[in-house]
TIVEXTI-349561 format. One record per residue: residue number from 1; z, x, y of N, C-alpha, C in turn. Coordinates in nm, 2 decimals. Atoms other than C-alpha are relative to their C-alpha. Layout:
<pts>
+-----+--------+--------+--------+--------+--------+--------+--------+--------+--------+
:   i :    n.Z :    n.X :    n.Y :   ca.Z :   ca.X :   ca.Y :    c.Z :    c.X :    c.Y :
+-----+--------+--------+--------+--------+--------+--------+--------+--------+--------+
: NUM :      Z :      X :      Y :      Z :      X :      Y :      Z :      X :      Y :
...
+-----+--------+--------+--------+--------+--------+--------+--------+--------+--------+
</pts>
This chain:
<pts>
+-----+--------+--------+--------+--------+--------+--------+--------+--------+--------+
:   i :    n.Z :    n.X :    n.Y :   ca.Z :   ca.X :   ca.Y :    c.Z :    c.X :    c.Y :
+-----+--------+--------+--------+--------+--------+--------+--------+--------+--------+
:   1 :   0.01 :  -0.04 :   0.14 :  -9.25 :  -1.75 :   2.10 :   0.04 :  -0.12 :  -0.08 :
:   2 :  -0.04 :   0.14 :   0.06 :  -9.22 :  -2.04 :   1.82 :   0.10 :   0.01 :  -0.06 :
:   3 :  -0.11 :  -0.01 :   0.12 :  -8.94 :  -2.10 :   1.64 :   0.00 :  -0.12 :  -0.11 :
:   4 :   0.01 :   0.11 :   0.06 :  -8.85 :  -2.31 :   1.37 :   0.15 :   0.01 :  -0.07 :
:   5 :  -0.20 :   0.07 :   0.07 :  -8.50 :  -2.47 :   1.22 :   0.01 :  -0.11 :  -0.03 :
:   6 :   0.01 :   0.13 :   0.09 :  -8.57 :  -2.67 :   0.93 :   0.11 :   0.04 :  -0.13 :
:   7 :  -0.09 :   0.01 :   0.16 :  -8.37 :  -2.72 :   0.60 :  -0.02 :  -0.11 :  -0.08 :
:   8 :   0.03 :   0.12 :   0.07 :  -8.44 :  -2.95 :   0.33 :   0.07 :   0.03 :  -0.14 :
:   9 :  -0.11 :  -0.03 :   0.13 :  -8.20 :  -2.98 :   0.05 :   0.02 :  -0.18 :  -0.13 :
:  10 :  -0.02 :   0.08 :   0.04 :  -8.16 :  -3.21 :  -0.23 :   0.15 :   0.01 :  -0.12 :
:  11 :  -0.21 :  -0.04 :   0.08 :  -7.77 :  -3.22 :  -0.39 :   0.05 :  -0.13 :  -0.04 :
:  12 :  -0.06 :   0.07 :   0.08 :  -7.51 :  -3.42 :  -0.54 :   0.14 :   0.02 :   0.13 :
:  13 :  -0.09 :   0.00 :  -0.09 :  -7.24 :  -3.54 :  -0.25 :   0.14 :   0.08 :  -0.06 :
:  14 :  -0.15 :  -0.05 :   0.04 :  -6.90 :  -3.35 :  -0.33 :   0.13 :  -0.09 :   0.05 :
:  15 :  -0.05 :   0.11 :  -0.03 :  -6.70 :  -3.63 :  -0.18 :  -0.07 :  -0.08 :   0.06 :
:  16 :   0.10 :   0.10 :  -0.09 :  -6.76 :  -3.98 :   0.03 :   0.02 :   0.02 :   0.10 :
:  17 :   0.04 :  -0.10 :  -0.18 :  -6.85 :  -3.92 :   0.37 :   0.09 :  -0.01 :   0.06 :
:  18 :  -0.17 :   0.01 :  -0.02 :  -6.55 :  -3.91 :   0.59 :  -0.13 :  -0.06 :   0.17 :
:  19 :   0.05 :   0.05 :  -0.10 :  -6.67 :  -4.12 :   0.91 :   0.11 :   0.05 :   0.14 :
:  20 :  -0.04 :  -0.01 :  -0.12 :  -6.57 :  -4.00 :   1.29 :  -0.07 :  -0.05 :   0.16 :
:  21 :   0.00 :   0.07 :  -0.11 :  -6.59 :  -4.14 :   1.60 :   0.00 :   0.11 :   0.15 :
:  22 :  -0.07 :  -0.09 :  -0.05 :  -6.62 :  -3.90 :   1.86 :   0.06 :  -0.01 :   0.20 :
:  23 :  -0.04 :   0.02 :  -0.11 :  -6.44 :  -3.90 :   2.25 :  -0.08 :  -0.09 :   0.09 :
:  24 :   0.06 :   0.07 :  -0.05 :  -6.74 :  -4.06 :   2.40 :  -0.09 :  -0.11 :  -0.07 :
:  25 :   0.04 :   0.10 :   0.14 :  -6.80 :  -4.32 :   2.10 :  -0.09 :   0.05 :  -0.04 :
:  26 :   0.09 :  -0.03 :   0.10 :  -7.09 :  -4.17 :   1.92 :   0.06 :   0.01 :  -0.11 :
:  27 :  -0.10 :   0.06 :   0.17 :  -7.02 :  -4.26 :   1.53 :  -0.13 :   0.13 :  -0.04 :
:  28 :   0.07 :  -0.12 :   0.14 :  -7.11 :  -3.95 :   1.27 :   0.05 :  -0.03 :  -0.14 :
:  29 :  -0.02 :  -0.01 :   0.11 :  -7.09 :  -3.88 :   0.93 :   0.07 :   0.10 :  -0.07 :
:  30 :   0.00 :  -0.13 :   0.04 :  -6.96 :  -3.58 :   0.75 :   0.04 :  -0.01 :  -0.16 :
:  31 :  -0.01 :   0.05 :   0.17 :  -6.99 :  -3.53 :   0.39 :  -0.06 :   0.17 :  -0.07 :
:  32 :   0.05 :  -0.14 :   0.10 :  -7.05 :  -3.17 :   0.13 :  -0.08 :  -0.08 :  -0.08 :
:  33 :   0.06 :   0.07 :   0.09 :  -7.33 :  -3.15 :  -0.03 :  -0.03 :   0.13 :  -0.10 :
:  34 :  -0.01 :  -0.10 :   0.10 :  -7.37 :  -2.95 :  -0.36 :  -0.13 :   0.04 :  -0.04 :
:  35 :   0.17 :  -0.03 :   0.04 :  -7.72 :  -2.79 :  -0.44 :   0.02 :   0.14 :  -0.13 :
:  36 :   0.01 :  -0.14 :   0.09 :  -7.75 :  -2.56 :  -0.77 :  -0.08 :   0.06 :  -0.07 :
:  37 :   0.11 :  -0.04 :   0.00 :  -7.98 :  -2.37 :  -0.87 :   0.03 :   0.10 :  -0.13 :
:  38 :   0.02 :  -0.03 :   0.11 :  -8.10 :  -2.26 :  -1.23 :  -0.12 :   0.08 :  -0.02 :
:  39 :   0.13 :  -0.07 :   0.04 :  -8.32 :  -1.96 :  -1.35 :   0.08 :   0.09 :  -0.16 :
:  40 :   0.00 :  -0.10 :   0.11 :  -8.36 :  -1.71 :  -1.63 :   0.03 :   0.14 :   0.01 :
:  41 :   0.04 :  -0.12 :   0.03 :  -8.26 :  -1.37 :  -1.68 :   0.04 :   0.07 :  -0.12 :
:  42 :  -0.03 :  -0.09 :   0.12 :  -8.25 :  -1.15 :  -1.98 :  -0.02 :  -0.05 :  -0.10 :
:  43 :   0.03 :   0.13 :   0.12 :  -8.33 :  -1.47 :  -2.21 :   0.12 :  -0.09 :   0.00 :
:  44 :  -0.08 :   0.08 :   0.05 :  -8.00 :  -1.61 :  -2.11 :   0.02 :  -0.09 :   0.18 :
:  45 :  -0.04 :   0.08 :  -0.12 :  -7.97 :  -1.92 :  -1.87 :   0.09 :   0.03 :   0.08 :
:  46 :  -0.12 :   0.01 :  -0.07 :  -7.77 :  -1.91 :  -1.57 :   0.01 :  -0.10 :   0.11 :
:  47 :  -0.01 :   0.10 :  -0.12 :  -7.64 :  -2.11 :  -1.28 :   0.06 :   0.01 :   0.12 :
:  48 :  -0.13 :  -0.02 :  -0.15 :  -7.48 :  -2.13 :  -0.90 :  -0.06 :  -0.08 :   0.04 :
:  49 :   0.03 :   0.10 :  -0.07 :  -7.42 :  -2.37 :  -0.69 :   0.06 :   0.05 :   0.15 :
:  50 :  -0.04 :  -0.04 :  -0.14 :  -7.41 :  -2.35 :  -0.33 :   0.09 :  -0.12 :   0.05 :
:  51 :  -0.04 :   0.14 :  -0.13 :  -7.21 :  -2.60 :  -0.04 :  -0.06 :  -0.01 :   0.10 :
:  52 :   0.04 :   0.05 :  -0.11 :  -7.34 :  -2.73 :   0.23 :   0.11 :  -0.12 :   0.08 :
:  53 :  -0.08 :   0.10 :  -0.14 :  -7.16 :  -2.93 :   0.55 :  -0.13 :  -0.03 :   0.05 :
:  54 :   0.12 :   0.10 :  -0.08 :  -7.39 :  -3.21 :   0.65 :   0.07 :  -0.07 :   0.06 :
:  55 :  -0.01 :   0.12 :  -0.13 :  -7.35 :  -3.40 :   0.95 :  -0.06 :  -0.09 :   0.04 :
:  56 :   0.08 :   0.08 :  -0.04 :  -7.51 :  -3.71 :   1.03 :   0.01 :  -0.08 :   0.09 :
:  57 :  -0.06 :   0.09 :  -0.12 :  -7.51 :  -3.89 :   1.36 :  -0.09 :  -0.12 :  -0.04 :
:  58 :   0.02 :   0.12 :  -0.03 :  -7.55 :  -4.24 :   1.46 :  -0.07 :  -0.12 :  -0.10 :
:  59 :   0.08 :   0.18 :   0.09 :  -7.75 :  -4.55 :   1.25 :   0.01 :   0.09 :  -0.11 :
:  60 :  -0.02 :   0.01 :   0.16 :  -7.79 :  -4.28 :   1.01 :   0.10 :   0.03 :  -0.11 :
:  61 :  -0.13 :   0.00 :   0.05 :  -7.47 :  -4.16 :   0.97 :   0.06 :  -0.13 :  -0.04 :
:  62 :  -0.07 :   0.12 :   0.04 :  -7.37 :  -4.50 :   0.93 :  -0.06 :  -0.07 :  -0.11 :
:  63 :   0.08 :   0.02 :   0.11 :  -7.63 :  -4.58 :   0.68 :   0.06 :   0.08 :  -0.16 :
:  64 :  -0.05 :  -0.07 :   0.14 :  -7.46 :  -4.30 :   0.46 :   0.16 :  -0.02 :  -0.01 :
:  65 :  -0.12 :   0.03 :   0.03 :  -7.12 :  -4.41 :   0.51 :  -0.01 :  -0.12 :  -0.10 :
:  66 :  -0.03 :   0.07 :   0.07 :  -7.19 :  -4.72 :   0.38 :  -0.10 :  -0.03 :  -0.15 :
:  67 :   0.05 :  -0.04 :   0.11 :  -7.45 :  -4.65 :   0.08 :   0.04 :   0.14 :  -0.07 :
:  68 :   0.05 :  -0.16 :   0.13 :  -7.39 :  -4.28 :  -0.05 :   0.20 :  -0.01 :  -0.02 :
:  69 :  -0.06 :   0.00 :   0.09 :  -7.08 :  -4.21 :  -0.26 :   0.04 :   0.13 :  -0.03 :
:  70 :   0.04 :  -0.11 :   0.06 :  -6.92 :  -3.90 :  -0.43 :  -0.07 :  -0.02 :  -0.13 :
:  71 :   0.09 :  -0.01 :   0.14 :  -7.17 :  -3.79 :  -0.71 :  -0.13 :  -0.06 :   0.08 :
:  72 :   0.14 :   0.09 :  -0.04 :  -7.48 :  -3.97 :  -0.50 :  -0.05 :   0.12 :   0.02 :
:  73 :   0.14 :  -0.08 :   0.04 :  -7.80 :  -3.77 :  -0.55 :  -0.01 :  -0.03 :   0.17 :
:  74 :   0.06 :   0.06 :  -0.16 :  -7.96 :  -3.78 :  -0.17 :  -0.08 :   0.15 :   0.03 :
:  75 :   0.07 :  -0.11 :  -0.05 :  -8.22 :  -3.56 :  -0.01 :   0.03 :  -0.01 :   0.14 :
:  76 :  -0.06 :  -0.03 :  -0.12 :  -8.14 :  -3.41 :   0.33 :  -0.10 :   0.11 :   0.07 :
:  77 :   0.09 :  -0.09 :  -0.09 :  -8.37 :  -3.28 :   0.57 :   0.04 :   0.02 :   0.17 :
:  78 :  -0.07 :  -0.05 :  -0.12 :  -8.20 :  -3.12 :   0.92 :  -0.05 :   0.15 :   0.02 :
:  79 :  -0.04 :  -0.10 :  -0.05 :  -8.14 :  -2.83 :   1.10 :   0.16 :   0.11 :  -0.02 :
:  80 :  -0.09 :  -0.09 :  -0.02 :  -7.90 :  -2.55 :   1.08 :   0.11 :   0.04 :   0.14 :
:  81 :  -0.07 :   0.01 :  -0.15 :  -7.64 :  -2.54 :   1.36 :   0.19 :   0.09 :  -0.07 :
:  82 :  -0.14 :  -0.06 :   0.03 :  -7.34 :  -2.27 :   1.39 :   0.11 :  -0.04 :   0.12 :
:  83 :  -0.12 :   0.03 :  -0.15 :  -7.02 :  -2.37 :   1.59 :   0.12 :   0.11 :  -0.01 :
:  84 :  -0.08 :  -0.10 :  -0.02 :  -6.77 :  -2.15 :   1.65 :   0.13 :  -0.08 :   0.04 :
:  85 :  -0.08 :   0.12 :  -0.02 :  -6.39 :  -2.25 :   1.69 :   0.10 :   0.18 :  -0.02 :
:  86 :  -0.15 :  -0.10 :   0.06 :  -6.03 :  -2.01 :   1.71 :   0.05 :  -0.07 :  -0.05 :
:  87 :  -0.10 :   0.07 :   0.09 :  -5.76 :  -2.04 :   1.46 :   0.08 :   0.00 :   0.10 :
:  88 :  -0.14 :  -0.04 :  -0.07 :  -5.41 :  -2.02 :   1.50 :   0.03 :   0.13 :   0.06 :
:  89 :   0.01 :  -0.19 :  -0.05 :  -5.38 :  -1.62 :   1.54 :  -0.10 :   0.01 :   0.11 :
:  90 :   0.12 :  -0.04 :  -0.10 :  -5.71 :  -1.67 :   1.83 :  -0.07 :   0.05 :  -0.04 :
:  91 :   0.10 :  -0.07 :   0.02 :  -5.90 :  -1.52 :   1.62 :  -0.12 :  -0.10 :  -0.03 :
:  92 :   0.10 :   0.07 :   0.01 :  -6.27 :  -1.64 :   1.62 :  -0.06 :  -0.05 :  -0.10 :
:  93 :   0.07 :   0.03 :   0.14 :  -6.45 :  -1.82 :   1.34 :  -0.13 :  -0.10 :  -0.02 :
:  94 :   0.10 :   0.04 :   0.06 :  -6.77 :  -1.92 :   1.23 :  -0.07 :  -0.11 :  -0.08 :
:  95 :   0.10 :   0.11 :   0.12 :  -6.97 :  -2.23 :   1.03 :  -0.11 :  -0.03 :   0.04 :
:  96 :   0.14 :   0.06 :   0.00 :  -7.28 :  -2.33 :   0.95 :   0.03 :  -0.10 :  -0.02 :
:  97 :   0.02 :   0.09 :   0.05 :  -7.34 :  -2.64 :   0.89 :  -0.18 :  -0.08 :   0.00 :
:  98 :   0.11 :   0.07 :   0.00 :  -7.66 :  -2.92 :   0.83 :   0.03 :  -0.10 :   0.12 :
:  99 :   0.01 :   0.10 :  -0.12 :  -7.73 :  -3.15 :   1.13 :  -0.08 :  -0.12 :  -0.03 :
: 100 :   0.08 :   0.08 :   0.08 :  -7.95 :  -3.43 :   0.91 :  -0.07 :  -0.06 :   0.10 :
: 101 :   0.10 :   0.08 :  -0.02 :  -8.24 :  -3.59 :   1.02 :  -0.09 :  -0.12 :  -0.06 :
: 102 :   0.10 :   0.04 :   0.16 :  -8.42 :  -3.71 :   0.72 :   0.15 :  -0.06 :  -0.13 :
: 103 :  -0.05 :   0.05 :   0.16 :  -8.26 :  -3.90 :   0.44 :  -0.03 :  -0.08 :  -0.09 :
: 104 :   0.03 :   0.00 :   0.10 :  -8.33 :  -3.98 :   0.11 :   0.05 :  -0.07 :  -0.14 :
: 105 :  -0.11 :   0.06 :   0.10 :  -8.11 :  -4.19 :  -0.12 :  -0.06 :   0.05 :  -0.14 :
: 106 :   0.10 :   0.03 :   0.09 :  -8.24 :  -4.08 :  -0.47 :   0.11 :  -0.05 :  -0.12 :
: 107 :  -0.03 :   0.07 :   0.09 :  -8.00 :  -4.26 :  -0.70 :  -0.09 :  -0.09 :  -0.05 :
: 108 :   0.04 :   0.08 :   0.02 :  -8.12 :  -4.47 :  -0.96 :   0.05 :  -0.08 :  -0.02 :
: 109 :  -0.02 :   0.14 :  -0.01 :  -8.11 :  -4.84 :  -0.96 :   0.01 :  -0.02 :  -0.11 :
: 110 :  -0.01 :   0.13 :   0.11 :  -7.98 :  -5.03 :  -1.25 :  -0.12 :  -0.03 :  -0.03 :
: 111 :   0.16 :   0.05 :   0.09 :  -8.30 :  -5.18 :  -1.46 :   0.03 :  -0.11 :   0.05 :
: 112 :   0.05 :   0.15 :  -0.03 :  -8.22 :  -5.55 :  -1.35 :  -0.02 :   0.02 :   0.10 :
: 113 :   0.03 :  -0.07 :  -0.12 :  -8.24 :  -5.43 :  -1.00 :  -0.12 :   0.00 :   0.03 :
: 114 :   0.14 :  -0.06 :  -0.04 :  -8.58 :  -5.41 :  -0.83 :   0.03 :   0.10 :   0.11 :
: 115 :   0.01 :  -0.11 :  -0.08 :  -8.63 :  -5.09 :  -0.67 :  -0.08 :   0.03 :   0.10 :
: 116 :   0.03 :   0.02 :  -0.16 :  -8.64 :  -5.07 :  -0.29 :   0.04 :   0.15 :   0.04 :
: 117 :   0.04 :  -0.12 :  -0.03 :  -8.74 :  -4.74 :  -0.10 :   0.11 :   0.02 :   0.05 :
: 118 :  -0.11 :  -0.03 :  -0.06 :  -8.41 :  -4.64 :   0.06 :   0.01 :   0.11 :   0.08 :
: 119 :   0.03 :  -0.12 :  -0.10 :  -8.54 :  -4.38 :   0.27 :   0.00 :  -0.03 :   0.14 :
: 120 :  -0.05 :   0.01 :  -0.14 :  -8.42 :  -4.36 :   0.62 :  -0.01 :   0.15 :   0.08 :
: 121 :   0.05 :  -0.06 :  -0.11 :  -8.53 :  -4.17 :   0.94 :   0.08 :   0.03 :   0.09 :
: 122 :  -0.11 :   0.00 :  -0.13 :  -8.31 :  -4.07 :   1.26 :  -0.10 :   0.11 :   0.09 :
: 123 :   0.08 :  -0.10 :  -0.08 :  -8.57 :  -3.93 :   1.52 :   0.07 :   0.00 :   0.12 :
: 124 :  -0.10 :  -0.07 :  -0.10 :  -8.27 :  -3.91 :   1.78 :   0.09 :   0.10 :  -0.07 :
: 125 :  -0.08 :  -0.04 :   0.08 :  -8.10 :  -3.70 :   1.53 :   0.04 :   0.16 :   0.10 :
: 126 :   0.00 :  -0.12 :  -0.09 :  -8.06 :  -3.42 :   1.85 :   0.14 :  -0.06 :   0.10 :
: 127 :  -0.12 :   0.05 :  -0.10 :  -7.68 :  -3.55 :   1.93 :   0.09 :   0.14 :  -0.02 :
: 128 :  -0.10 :  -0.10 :   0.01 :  -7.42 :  -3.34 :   2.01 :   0.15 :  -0.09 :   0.05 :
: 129 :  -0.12 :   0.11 :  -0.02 :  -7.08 :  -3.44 :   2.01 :   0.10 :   0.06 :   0.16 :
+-----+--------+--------+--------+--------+--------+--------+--------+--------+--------+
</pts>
């Protein structure tokens, strides 16, 4: 049967990425990202914003540690992935998070600046730590 487990989000970083290293050296990323979303009802504007936990492995994770920023605009195209973990009490607990594939830098450039495509790829983006 087919499945599919995509996500594509465009947000505003909530802090700068926090970079980890993990037991068998693979380098990631980890960084919130803020998406909010505006409609109408009753004649009176409203708003919410969601969070998201994005993860990024390898070149590209490293590409976002050292370009994106808190406040950087960026588009984010991944997968959904839940891990599971006990607290202190053993009791079980739950997260989603994004697994990034796809990214997007969309800050704008300064006007003396010439503007260079800053879009970046990761087609090994299927690591696990």
């Amino acid at each position: 049967m087919p499945a599919l487990n995509k996500v594509q989000l465009i947000g505003y970083l909530g802090k700068d990425p926090e970079s980890r290293t993990t037991p068998t050296g693979k380098k990631l990323s980890l960084f919130s990202l803020a998406v909010t979303r505006r409609w109408k009802s009753s004649s009176e504007n409203k708003e919410a914003t969601d969070w998201f936990n994005v993860e990024v492995w390898g070149r590209l994770g490293e590409i976002s540690q050292q370009y994106l920023k808190k406040g950087s605009l960026v588009y984010v195209e991944g997968r959904l992935q839940t891990d599971r973990y006990e607290d202190k009490s053993g009791e079980t607990k739950y997260f989603t998070k994004v697994v990034a594939g796809v990214m997007q830098f969309l800050d704008r450039k300064p006007a003396e600046e010439p503007v260079e495509d800053m879009g970046v790829a990761d087609e090994t983006a299927e690591y696990n730590a």
